[in-house]
N, C-alpha and C positions, 0 to 999 in steps of 0.2 A: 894672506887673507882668504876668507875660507868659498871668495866668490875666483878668486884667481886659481885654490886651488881644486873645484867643481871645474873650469874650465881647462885646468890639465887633464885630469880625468878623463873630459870628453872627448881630450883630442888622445890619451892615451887608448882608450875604448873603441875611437874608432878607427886605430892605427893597429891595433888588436884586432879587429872585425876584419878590415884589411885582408891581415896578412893569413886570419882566418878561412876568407875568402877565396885568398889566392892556392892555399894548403888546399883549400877543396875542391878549386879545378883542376890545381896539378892532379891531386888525388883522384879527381876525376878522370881524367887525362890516363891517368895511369892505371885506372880499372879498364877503359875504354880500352887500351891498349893490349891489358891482361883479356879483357872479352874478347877481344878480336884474337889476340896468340888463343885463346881457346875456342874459338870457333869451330873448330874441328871436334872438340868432343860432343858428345850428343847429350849430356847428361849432366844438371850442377852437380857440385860436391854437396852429398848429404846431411853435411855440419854446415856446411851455409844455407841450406835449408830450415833446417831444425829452428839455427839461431833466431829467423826471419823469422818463425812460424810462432817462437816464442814469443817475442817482441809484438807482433801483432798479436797473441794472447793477451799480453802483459796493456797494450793500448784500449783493448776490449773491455779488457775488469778496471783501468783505471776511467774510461767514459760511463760504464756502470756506475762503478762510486761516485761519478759526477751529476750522474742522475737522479741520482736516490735524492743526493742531497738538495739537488734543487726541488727535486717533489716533496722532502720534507720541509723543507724551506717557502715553499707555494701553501702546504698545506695550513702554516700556521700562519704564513700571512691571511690567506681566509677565514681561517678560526680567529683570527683579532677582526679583521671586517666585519664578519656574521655578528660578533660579542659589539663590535661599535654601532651597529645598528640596530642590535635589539637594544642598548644603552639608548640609542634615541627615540627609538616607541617607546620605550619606559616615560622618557619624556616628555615626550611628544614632538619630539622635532621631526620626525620623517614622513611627511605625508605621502610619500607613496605607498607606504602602507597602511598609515590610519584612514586616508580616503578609499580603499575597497573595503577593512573592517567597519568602518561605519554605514556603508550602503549593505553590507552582510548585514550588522545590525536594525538595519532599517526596516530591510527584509523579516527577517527574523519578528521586528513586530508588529510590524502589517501583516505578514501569515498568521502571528498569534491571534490579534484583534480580529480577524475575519470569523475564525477556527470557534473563536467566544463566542462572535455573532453568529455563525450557522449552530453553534450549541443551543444556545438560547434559543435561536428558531425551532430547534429540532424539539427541544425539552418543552417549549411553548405546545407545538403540535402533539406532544403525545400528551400533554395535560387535557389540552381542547377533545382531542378523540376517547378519551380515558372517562371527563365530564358529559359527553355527549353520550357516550355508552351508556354514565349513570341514571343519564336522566331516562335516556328510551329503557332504561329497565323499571327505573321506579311509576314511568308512565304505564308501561306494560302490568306492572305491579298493582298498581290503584285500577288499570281497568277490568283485569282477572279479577280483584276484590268486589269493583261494583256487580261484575258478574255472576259471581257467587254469591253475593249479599243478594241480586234477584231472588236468585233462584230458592234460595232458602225462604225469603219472604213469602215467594209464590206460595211456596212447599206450606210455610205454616200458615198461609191464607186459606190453601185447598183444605187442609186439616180441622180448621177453624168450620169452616164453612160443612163441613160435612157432619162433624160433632153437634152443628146449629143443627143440621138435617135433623140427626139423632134424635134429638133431646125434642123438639119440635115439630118432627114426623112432616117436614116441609118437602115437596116434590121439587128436588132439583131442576127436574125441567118445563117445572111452570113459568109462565113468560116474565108473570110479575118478578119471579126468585131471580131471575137471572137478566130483565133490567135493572133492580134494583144494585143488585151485586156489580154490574157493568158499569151504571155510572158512579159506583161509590169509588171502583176501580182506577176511572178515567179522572176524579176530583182528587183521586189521591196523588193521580200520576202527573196531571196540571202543576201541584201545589209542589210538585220535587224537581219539575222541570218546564220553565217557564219559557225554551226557547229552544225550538227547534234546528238543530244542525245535519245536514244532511254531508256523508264526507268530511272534507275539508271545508265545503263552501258556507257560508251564511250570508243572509240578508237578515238586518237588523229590523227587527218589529214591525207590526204595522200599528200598535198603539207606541208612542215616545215614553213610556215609562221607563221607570229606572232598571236597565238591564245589569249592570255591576254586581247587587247581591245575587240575581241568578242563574249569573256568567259562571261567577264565581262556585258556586254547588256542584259544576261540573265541568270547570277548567281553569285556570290560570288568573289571578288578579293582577292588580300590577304591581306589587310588591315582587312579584316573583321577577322583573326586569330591575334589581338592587344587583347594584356595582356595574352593570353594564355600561358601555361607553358608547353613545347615541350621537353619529352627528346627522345636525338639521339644517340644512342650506335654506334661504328664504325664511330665518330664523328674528329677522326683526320686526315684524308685523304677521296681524292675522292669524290665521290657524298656526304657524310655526308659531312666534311666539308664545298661542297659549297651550300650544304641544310642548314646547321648553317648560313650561311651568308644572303641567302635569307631571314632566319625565324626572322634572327635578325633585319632584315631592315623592316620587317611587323611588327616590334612593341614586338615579344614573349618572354617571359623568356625561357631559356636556362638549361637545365643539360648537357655538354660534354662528354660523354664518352669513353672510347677505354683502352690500356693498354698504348701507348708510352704518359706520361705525359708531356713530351717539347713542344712534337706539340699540346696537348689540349690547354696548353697555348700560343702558338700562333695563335692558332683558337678562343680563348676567345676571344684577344686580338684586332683580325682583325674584330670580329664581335661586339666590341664597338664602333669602327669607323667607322661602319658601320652606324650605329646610333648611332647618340648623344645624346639622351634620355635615351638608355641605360645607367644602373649606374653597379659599379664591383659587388654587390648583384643581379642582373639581369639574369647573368652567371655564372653557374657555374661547375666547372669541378669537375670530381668524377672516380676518373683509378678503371676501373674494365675489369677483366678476364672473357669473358661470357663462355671460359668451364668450371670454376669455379662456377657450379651451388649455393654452397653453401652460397656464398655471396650476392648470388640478394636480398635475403630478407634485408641482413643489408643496402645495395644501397635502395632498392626503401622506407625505413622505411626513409636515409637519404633525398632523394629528396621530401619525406612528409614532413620533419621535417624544411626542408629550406625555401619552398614556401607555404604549408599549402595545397598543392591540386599536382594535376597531369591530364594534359586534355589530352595529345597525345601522344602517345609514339610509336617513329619510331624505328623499329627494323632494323638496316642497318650494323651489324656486320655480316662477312661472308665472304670465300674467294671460289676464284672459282679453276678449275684444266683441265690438259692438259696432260691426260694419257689415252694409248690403255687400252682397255678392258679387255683384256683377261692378263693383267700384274701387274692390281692392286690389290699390295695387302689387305688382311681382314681390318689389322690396320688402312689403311688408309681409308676405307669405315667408319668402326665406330669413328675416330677424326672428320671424315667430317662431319657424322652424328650428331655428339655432337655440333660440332659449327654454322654446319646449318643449325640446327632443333630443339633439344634437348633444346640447353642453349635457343633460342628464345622462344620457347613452354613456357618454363621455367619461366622466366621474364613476358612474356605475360599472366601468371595463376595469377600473384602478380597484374596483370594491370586488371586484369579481376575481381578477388574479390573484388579490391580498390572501380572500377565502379560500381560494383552492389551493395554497399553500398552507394554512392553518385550520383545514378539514373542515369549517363550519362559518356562516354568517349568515346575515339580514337583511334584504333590501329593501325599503318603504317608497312606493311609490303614490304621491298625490293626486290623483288624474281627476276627474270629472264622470258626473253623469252624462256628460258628455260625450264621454268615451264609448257608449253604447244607444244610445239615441240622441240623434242630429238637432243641434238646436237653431232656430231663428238668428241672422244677423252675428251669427258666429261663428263664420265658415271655416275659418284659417284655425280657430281653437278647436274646435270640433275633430279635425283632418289633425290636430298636433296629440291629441289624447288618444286619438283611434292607435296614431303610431304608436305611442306608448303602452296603449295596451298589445299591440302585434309584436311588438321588441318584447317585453318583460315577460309573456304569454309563452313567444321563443325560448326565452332563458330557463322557464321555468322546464321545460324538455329536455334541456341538455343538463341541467346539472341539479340531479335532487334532492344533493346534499347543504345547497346554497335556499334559502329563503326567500320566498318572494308576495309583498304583501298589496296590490294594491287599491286603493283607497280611491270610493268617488260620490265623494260629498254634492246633493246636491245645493241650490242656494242659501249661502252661510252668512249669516251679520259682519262683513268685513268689509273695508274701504276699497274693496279691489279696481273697482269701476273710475275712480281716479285715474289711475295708471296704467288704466288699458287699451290695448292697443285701436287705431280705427283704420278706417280704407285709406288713410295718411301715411306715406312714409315721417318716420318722425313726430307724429302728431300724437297727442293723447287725448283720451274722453272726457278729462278732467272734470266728472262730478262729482260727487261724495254720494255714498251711499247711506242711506237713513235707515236711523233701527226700525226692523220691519217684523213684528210679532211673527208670520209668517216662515220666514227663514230660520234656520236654524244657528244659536248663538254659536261664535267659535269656539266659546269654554267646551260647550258640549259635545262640537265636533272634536274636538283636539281630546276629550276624555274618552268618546267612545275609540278614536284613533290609537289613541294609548292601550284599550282593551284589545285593540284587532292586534297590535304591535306585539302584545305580551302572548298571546295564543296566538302567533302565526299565521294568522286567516290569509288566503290566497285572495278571497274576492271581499270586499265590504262594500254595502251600499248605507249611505248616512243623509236622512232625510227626515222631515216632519212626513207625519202618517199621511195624511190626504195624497202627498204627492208622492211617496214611497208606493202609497195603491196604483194610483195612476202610471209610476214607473213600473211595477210589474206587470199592469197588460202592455205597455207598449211594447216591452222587453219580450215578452211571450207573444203577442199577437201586434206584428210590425204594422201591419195594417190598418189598423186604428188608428194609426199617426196622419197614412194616408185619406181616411175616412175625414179626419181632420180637420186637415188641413182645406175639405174643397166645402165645409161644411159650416165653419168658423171664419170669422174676424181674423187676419193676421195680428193685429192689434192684443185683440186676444192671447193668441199663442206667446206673444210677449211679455202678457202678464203671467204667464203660464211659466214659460221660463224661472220668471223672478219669485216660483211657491206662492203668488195668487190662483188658486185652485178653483177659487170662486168666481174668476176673472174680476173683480173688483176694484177702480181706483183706489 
């Protein structure tokens, strides 16, 4: 049996190993003995050397050839590993590699997507400085031509006038030839320019006629603000509103703002009908709280995100008040201050950084006559306008590539006396205001607002003539106010306030 004969085997194998064994300690035994009998020589036999030296040759190249082979033998087990795992990212079983490929690619297009948007920004900015260069040329252009169209007119007037000498044998320097020619002069020059600008500044008329056709003859209409993107905070009543209506009918995209949401949309609404051209992406409305400073940034990140830019941005949130002096309290100085100062400041810092990144903008400030003479029983509004004009006044020194417009209407046909503030924390005036011939409608304000908008005006005063006179001496001679005040009825000056000029019930 072949299990009986495995067990001979092994007893023959180890009766072999044995006697194997035993051979080679005799053998041992008897080199030990040969070493010892040669003890005495100094030196092995040079063939037993040799022999050795082969043999350890021979053990050297066959551990070589046993290396090799296991290195080539390593080498292709790794070359099948490396090939079984690229096998399974082909597939997708390895995720220790497809989880760093896919954060590589992640990368990859969040750097792209940024790279797009600093493009955009950049190609935005050189468009805006590229349009801004054109225009300061074609302005420069149209005022070298009124220039020159002077001068030539002059040229052929003197020509004119001397030829009359000629033919007429008239002494140019009789008094009659040269009143007569002076005021023919000055009706000419009335009739081309109905409206003194001095600089940058104007004050609007002292008669209310319609300045638009002679705005226009020698700057800016408001057609010329089409396409622009206008946003109007305090945009659901009152002059915002019917500033939305104007700005919609010159062609502008729109952001609404205020907090009562029903009326934005019917101010959208009526400022699609306004223009037809306007489409529902044109307009659009965004409720925000401006003492709620915290939200301006999510608001103005949103009206970047809709239209892709921001050119004007009128600040027209703000309520006014109708409290003695000496009654109001702290709280209500600091809400005032928050809403009309603070939150504007506020908003207008996001309007400010936006612009000096895209080399040009707008800011529209609302403020008051107020802002420059102190009114009766309106302590805390009075003290929020003055700031406003010492902030914007500020801005307008530091950066003169940014625009700065503001605007100070005095009493305008609007509800505002409802919801204005009094010597109450918390409390409102709650009356309504009655149309009052006197006052100025807010169509009007908001129209001629729309003309200060489109020409840039740094300062606008917007008033009926009587009181527009009246504000120029107080303006110029402060004193009168104090002559006044010790000489009048405070009752009076009350009426005075509200464009009763006549002080009149």
């Amino acid at each position: 049996m072949p299990s009986v004969k495995d067990e001979s085997e092994a007893e023959g194998e180890e009766m072999s190993h044995d006697s194997n064994e035993s051979n080679q300690s005799s053998a041992s035994c008897d080199s030990s003995a040969e070493h010892t009998d040669s003890d005495d020589s100094s030196e092995m036999d040079e063939d037993e050397c040799e022999r050795r030296r082969n043999e350890c040759m021979e053990n050297l190249l066959d551990l070589e050839r046993q290396f090799t082979l296991l290195k080539e033998q390593l080498y292709r087990e790794r070359i099948t590993q490396v090939d079984t795992k690229l096998g399974e990212v082909r597939v997708g079983k390895s995720e220790e590699y497809l989880i760093p490929l896919e954060r590589l690619k992640e990368n990859m297009k969040t750097k792209t997507e940024v790279a797009g948007i600093l493009k955009q920004y950049r190609l935005q900015n050189i468009q805006n400085k590229f349009l801004a260069e054109e225009q300061a040329a074609l302005q420069n252009f149209e005022s070298e031509k009124g220039l020159i169209w002077d001068c030539i007119h002059n040229d052929l007037q003197e020509k004119i006038r001397r030829l009359e000498e000629d033919r007429n044998n008239v002494d140019i320097h009789a008094d009659l030839w040269l009143n007569t020619t002076g005021r023919r002069r000055r009706n000419h020059s009335e009739r081309r320019r109905a409206v003194s600008v001095a600089g940058p500044y104007i004050v609007y008329m002292l008669n209310d006629a319609d300045i638009l056709e002679d705005w226009a003859l020698i700057k800016k209409s408001l057609t010329s603000l089409k396409g622009k993107v206008v946003w109007i905070t305090g945009a659901s009543s009152g002059i915002g509103e019917q500033l939305a209506y104007v700005l919609a009918k010159a062609g502008c995209k729109l952001i609404l703002s205020a907090r009562r949401v029903p009326e934005l949309e019917q101010v959208k609404k009526r400022c699609l009908q306004e223009n037809k051209y306007l489409t529902d992406d044109d307009v659009a409305v965004y409720p925000l709280d401006m003492i709620n400073v915290d939200s301006h940034k999510e608001a103005f990140l949103y009206v970047i995100d809709k239209f892709g830019k921001l050119d004007v941005l009128v600040n027209n949130a703000g309520r006014s008040q109708r409290a003695q002096w000496r009654e109001i309290e702290i709280e209500v100085d600091r809400e005032m201050f928050e809403l009309n100062v603070l939150s504007i400041v506020c908003l207008s810092r996001l309007a400010v950084q936006y612009f000096l990144q895209t080399g040009t903008g707008h800011i529209v400030i609302n403020s008051s006559v107020a802002g420059f003479v102190p009114l009766a029983m309106s302590a805390t509004y009075c003290a929020t306008k003055y700031a406003l004009h010492g902030y914007f006044e500020s801005l307008k020194q530091e950066h003169s590539n940014i625009d700065v417009t503001i605007v100070c209407p005095g009493p305008v046909q609007t509800n505002f006396l409802a919801k204005c503030f009094t010597e109450k924390f918390g409390a409102q005036y709650g009356i309504d205001t009655k149309i009052d011939e006197k006052k100025i409608s807010a169509k009007r304000c908001a129209t001629l607002m729309g003309v200060a908008i489109a020409n840039k005006l740094d300062y606008v005063w917007i008033a009926k003539p009587n009181l527009l006179r009246l504000l120029y001496i107080l303006y110029c001679f402060p004193n009168v106010l104090k002559w006044l005040r010790k000489q009048v009825d405070p009752k009076y000056l009350m009426r005075l306030r509200e464009g009763n000029i006549a002080g009149q019930n």
